[in-house]
C-alpha atoms as an extended CHARMM CRD file, in Angstrom:
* protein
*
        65  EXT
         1         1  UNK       CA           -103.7040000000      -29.1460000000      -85.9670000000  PROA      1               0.0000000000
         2         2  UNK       CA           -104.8600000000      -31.4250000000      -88.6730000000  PROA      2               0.0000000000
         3         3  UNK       CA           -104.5820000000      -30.6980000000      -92.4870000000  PROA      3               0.0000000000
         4         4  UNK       CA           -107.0190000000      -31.7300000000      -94.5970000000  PROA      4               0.0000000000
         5         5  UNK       CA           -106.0350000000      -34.2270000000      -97.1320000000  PROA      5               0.0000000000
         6         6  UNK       CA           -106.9550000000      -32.1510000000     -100.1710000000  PROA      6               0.0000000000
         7         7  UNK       CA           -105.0500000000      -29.3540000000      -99.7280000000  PROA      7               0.0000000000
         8         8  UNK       CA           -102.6010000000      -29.4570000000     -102.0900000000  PROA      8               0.0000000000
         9         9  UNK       CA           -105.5090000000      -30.1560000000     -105.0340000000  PROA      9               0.0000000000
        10        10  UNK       CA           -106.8630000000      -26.4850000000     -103.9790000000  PROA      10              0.0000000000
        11        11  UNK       CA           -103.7030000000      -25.0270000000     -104.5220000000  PROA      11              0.0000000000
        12        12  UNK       CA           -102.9550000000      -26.5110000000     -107.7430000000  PROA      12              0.0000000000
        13        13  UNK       CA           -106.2370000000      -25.3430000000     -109.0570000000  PROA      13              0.0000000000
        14        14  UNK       CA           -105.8600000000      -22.0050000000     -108.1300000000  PROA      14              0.0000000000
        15        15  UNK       CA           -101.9140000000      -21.8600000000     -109.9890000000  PROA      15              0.0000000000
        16        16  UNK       CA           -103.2890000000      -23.5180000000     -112.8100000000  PROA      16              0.0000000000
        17        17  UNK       CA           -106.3960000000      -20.9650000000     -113.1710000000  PROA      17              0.0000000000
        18        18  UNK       CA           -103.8050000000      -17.8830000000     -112.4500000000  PROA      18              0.0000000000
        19        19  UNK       CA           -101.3830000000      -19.5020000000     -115.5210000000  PROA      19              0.0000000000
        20        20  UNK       CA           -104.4100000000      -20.2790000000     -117.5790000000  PROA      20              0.0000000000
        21        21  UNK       CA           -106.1450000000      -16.4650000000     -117.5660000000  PROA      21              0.0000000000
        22        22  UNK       CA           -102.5900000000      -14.9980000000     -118.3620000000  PROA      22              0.0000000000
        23        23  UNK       CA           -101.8430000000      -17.1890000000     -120.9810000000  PROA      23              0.0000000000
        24        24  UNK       CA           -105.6800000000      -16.3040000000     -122.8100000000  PROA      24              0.0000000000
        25        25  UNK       CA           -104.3440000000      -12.4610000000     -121.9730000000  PROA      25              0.0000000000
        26        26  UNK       CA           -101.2100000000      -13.1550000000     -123.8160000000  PROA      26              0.0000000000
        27        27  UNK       CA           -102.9000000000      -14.9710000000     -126.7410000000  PROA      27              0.0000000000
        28        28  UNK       CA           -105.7310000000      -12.5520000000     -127.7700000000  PROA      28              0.0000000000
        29        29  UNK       CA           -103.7370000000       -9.6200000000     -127.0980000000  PROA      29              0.0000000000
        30        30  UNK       CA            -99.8600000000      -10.5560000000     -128.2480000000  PROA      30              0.0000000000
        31        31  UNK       CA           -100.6540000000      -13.4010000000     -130.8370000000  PROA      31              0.0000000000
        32        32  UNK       CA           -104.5440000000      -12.8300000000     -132.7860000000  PROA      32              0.0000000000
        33        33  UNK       CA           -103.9200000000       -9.1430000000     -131.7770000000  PROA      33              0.0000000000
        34        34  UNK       CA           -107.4340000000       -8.7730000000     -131.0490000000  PROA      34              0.0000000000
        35        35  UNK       CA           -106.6320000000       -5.3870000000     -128.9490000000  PROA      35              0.0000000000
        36        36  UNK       CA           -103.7040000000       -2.9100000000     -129.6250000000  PROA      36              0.0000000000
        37        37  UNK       CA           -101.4880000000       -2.5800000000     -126.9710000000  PROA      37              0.0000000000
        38        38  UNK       CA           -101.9180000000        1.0600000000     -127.0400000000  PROA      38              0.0000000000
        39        39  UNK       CA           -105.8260000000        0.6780000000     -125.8790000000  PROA      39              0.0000000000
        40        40  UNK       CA           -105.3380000000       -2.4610000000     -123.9530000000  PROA      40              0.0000000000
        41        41  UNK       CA           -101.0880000000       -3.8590000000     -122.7170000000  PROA      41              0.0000000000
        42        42  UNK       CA           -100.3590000000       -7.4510000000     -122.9900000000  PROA      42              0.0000000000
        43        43  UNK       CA            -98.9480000000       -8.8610000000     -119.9950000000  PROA      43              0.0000000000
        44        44  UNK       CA            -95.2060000000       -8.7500000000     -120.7640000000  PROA      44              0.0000000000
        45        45  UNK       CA            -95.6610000000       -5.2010000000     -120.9910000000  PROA      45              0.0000000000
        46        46  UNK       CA            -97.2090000000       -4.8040000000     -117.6030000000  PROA      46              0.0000000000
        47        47  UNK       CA            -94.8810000000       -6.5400000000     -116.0380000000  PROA      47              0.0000000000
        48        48  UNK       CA            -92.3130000000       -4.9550000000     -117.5610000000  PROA      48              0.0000000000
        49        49  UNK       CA            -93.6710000000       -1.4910000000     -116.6350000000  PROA      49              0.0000000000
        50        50  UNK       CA            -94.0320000000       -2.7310000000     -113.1400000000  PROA      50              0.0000000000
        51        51  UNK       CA            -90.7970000000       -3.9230000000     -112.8170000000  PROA      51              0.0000000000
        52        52  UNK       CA            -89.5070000000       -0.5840000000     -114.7000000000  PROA      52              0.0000000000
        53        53  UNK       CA            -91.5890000000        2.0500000000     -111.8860000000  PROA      53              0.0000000000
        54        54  UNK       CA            -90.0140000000       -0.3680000000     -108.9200000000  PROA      54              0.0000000000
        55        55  UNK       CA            -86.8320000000        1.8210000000     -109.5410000000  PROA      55              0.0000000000
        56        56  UNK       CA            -87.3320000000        4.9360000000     -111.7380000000  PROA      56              0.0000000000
        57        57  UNK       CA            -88.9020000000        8.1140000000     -110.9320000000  PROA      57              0.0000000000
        58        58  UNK       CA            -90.1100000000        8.9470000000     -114.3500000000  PROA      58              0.0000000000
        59        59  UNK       CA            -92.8020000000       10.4140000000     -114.7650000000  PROA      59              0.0000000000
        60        60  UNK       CA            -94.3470000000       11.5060000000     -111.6520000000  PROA      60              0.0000000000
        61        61  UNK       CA            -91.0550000000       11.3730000000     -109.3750000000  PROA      61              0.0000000000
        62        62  UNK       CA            -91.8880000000        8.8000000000     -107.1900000000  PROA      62              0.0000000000
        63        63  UNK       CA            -91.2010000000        5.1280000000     -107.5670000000  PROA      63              0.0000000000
        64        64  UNK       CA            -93.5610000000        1.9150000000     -106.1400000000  PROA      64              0.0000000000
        65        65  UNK       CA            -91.3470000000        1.5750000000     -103.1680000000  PROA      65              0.0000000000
């Protein structure tokens, strides 16, 4: 099968936009503050949450997995 020459531009654009939307997150929410993080989490603190429910069973018992 060929691959089209272009590929890799595609890709790059689509890691780029991905970075680019959670940086702006990040930004408005853990620098300006434009949101509290009670009302509306940065990203950090998803991910941290996320990783955090992968392995404890707090508070509804069951975990991601």
């Amino acid at each position: 099968m060929k691959e089209r020459k272009g590929n890799g531009k595609y890709i790059l654009i689509s890691c780029a936009s991905v970075c680019l939307v959670l940086l702006v997150w990040f930004v408005c929410i853990n620098v300006l503050h434009l949101k509290s993080e009670t009302v509306f989490p940065g990203p950090v603190k998803v991910f941290e949450t996320f990783v955090e429910k992968l392995y404890t069973k707090a508070p509804d018992g069951a975990t991601l997995l």
